[in-house]
N, C-alpha and C positions, 0 to 999 in steps of 0.2 A: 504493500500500500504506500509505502513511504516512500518507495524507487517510483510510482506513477503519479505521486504529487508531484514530485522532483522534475519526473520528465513533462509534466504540463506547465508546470512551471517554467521550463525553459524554449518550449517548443512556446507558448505566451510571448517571452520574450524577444525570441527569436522573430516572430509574428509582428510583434509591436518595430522591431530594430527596422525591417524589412519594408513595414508599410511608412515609418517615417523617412528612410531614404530613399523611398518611391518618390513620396510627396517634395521630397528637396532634389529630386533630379527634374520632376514634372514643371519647378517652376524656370524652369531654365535659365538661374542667375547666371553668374561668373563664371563658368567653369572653377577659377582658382579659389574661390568658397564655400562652390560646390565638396570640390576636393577638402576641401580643408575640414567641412563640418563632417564626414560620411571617414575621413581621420579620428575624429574626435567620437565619435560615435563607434565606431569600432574599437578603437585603444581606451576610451572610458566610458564603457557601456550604460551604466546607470545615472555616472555623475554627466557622460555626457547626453541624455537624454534629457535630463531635467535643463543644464545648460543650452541645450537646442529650444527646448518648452518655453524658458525666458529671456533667452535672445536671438536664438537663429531663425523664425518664424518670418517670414516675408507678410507684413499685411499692408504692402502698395497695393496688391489686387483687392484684397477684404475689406478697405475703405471703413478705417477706425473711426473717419467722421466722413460723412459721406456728403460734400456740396452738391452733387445734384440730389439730394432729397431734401434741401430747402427751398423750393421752386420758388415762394415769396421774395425770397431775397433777389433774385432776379429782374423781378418786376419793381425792385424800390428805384424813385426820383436819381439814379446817380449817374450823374454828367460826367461824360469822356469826352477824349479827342477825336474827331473821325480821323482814320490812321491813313485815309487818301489822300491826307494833307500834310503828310510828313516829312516831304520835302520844304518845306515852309520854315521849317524847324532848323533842319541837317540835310545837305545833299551828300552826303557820305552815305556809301550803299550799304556798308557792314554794318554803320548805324542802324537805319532801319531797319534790317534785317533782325539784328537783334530786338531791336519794340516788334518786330512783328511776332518774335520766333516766343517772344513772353505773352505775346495776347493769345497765343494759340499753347503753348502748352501747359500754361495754368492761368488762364483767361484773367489775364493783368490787364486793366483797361486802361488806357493813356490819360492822363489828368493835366490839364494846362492850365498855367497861369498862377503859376503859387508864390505865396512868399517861403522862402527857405531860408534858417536859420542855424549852423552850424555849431556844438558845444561839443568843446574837450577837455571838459575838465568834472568833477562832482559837483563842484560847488556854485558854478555857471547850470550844469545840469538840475540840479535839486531846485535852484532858484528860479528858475524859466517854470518849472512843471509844478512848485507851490505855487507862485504867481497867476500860472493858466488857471488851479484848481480854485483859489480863492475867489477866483473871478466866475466861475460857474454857477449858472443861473437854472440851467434844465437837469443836466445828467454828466456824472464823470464814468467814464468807462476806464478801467486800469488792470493791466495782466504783468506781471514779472515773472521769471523762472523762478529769483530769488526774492522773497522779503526777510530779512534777517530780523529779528529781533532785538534792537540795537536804537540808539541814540536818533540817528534817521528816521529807520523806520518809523518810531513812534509817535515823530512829529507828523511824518504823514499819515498814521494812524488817527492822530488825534483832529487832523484838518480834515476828513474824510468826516470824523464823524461830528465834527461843527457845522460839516456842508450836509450831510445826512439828515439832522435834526431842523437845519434851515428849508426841506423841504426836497432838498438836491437828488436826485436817482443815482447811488452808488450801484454800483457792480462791480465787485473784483474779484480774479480768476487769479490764482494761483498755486502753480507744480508742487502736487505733494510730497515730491522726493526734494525737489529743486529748494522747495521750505518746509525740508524734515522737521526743522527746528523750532518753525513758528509754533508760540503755545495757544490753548485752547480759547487762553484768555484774550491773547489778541483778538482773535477770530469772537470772538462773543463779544467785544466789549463793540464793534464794529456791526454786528447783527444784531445787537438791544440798541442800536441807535437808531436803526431802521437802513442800514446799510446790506447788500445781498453781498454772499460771501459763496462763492464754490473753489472747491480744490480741484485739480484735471487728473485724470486718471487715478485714483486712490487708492492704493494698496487692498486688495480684499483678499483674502483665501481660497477664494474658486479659483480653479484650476483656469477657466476663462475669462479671470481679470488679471489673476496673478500673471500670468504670461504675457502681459503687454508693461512690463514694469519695465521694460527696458527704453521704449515710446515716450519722450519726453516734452513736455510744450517750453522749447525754449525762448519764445518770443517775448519780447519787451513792446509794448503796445500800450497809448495812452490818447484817449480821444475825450474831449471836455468841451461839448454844447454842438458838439459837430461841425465846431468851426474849430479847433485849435487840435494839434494833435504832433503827440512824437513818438519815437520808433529810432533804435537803433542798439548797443550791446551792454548797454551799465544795467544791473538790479540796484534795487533799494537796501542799500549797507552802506555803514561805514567806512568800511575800507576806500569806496572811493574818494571821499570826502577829509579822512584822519588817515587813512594809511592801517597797515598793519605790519607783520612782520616780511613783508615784501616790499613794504612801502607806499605808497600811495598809489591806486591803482589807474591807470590812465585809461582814458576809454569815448568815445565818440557816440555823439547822438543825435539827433535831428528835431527841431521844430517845425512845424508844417503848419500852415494857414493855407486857404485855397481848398480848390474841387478836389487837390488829391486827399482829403482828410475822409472825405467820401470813402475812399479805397483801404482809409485805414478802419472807418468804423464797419464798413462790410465783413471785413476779417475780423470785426470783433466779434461782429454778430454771429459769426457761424461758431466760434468760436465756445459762445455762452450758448446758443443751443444745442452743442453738444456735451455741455458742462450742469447746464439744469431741466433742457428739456423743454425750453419753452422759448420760445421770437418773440424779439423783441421788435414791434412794430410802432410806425408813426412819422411822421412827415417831419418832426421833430427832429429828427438823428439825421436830418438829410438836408438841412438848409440850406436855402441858395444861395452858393460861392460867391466870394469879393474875389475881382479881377486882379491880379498881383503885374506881379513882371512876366516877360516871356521864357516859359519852360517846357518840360512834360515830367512828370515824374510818372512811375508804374510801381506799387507796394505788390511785391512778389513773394509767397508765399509755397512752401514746399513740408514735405511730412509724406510720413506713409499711408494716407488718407489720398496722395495727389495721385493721377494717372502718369505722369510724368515727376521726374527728378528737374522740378524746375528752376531752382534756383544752381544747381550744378551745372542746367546746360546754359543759364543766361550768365552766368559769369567765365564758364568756356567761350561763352561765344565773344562777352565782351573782350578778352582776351585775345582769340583773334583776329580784333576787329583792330587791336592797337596798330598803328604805325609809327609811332614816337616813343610813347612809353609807358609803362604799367607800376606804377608804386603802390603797394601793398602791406597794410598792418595786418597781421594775425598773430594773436598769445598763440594758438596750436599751429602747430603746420606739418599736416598728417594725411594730404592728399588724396583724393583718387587718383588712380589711373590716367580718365580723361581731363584733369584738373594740370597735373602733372606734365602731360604731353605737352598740352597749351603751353606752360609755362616756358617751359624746354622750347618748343620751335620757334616761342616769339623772343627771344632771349639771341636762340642761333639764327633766327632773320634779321638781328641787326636792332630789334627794340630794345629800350633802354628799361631791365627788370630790374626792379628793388624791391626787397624784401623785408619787412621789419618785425622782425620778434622778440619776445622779453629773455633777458638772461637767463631769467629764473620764471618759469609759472609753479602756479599752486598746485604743480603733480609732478613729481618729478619721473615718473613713469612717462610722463607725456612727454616730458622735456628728453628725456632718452631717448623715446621712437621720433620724436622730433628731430633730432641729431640725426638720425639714420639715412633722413631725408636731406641733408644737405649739401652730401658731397657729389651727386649729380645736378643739384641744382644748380651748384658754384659751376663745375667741370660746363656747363651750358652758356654761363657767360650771364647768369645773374650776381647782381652785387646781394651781400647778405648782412645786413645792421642787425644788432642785438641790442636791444634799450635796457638803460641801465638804471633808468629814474626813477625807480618800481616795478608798478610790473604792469606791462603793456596787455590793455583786455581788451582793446580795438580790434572792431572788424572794418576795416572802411579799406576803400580799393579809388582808385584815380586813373582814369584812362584818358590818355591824348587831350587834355582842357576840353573833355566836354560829357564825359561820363564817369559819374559818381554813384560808389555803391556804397550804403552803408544799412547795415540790420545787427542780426544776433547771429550770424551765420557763420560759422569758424571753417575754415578750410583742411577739416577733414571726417573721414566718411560716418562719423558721429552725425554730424549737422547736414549731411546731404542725403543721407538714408534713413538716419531711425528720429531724430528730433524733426517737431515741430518749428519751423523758423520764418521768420520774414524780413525779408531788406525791400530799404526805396533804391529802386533805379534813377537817377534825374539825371536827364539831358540838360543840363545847363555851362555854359563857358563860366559865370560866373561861381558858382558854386565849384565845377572841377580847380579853377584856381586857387579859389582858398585851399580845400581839399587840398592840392600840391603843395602850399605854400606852409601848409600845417606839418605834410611830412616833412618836409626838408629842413624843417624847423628842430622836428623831433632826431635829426639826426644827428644833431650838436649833442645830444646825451645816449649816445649809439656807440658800440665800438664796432669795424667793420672787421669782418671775416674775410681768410682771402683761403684760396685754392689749399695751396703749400702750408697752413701752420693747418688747416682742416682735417690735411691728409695724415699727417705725422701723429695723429693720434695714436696712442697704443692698442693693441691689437686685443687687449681684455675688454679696453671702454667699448670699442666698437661692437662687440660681440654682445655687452647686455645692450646697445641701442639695438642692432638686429633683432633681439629675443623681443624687446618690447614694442618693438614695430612688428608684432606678430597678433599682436593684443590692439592693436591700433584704432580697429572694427568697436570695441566696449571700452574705447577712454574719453 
């Protein structure tokens, strides 16, 4: 009896090993992670099953939040650009191409005419988005990854729920993992003000939530009466503002006035119906844009919800499209593949790459597989700056004085496959030059890397950045 429990038990397992890497060959990723996971799953049979269960799972097809089944959202008041008119804007074809190649694969609608206001620092940032909130007469909408529970935070805890009690439509949306640490009391003292509070994805126990813990909403998104609204890569902590033991964290965000605030509160909105369940509807969240200066901006949004990896292919593309030069902040730089290419052929055609990273980020696991990544990067003909001033948590990107990208979006396969993220696209000359003028600025506290002191590393360092650029996929 005991030898035929034994043997169902294995022949079970064997059943169970069999039908999951049917299901991971049927989705036809990678090949290379194909292999990699049906490795794991053979060399660590149990542990690697449940590791499959909470992170190898593809749910770009299974659509964790699903835009088209908010049909409503479709039909609200929100003004774009007709894109037939885009030469009006940019006669540069790669240009266009990319606004087009974003309206089509994650239906980024063009937005003209904004005011754009550029912040890089905590203290310019906290100050612009208490200023907008204080001023809020209908509704603040507001999502971070992180709210920390800290000296910041609390202030805008406590203006949230001054605006709450004045009558104000609070909603905020925030990553349960991303704010392990918020306490209860936060969260309540902010929902007895009459403020609406949801967490996004929440840790449950069923086997069919628990598996999505890897899925994160990393977006930073903040819309206040429908006319003011920002987006780009700082959470609500300290650290940006006082520093920590990294030092003061540097980081880039965007103000936004104009029709493109439209594009931001869309995204919020899909956002909190699939956080509570319920649309938020009203002519209110949609009012009619003030005329700024000439632009376009496009808030591009990607996750394992999108039918496309769309903010990987709009920054491929933008990348291609350079002919002068490409300056680049990222804390990670953990690439894909197609991210990677780009890089490398615009670098060997003669554009001018810059790369700027922090000495130190807050994982030093990342900062190794980071490393791993830079001696083809150099050996291609980009220059590589390491900031020293703290720790650099920018994502912002500068293409040829006319394309500016900035969101929550890190340049690697973290942020382009399993988080939730959003960046503004803006076509403007004026904004790409600040934009330029801001990195070149940050390079006075950079030391640069070259080829020869990169290579001569020792042969042990190199071998744990190899081992953690293995891990690269869950950092």
């Amino acid at each position: 009896m005991k030898h035929v429990f034994t043997t169902l038990i294995i022949l079970l397992y064997l059943y169970t090993l069999v039908t999951i890497i049917s299901v991971l060959l049927l989705e036809n990723r990678n090949p290379v992670k194909s292999i990699s996971w049906v490795l794991v799953l053979l060399f660590l049979p149990v542990l690697g099953m449940w590791l499959y269960l909470l992170f190898g799972q593809d749910y770009r097809k299974k659509k964790i939040i699903s835009k088209k089944s908010i049909h409503h959202i479709n039909n609200l008041p929100v003004p774009s650009f007709d894109l037939e008119k885009l030469d009006t804007i940019t006669k540069e074809k790669n240009q266009i191409n990319l606004i087009k190649l974003l309206n089509s694969n994650g239906g980024s609608a063009c937005y003209a005419n904004n005011k754009i206001e550029l912040l890089t620092d905590g203290e310019s940032t906290f100050n612009a988005l208490f200023d907008a909130i204080r001023g809020a007469k209908d509704h603040i909408h507001i999502q971070f990854f992180i709210f920390d529970d800290d000296i910041i935070s609390n202030k805008l805890r406590e203006l949230l729920i001054l605006k709450a009690k004045e009558g104000v439509r609070v909603r905020m949306i925030y990553d349960y993992w991303g704010s392990f640490d918020l306490s209860k009391k936060y969260v309540k003292s902010l929902t007895d003000a009459g403020a609406y509070v949801c967490p996004f994805l929440p840790f449950r126990w069923q086997i069919s939530r628990s598996n999505k813990i890897n899925y994160r909403n990393h977006r930073k998104v903040v819309v206040v009466d429908g006319e003011i609204g920002f987006i780009g890569g700082l959470n609500v902590a300290d650290r940006y503002r006082y520093g920590n033991k990294l030092g003061t964290w540097r980081d880039t965000f965007v103000k936004i006035e104009g029709a493109a605030v439209h594009g931001l509160q869309k995204l919020f909105i899909i956002d909190w119906y699939f956080v509570d369940r319920k649309l938020i509807e009203g002519n209110q969240y949609f009012p009619k844009s003030y005329v700024f200066e000439q632009n376009l901006i496009q808030i591009v949004s990607s996750g394992p919800d999108s039918d496309w990896p769309a903010l990987m292919h709009g920054i491929a593309s933008a990348f291609m499209s350079a002919t002068k030069y490409i300056y680049i902040h990222s804390p990670y730089f953990m690439p894909t593949d197609e991210i990677t290419s780009c890089i490398q052929m615009a670098a060997l055609s003669g554009v001018d790459v810059r790369l700027m990273i922090p000495v130190c980020s807050d994982s030093r696991f990342s900062d190794a597989s980071t490393a791993s990544y830079l001696e083809k990067t150099l050996e291609a003909g980009v220059r590589v700056f390491r900031y020293k001033n703290g720790f650099l948590h920018s994502k912002a990107m500068v293409i040829d004085d006319f394309i500016s990208i900035v969101g929550s979006t890190n340049l690697d396969e973290r942020s382009f496959e399993q988080n939730f993220e959003a960046n503004a696209f803006i076509y403007d000359s004026i904004s790409a030059s600040r934009l330029r003028d801001i990195f070149v600025k940050d390079i006075e506290n950079c030391e640069e890397l070259t080829l020869e002191n990169w290579t001569n590393r020792n042969r042990r360092q190199k071998l744990k950045e190899s081992f953690a650029r293995l891990f690269s996929p869950l950092l």
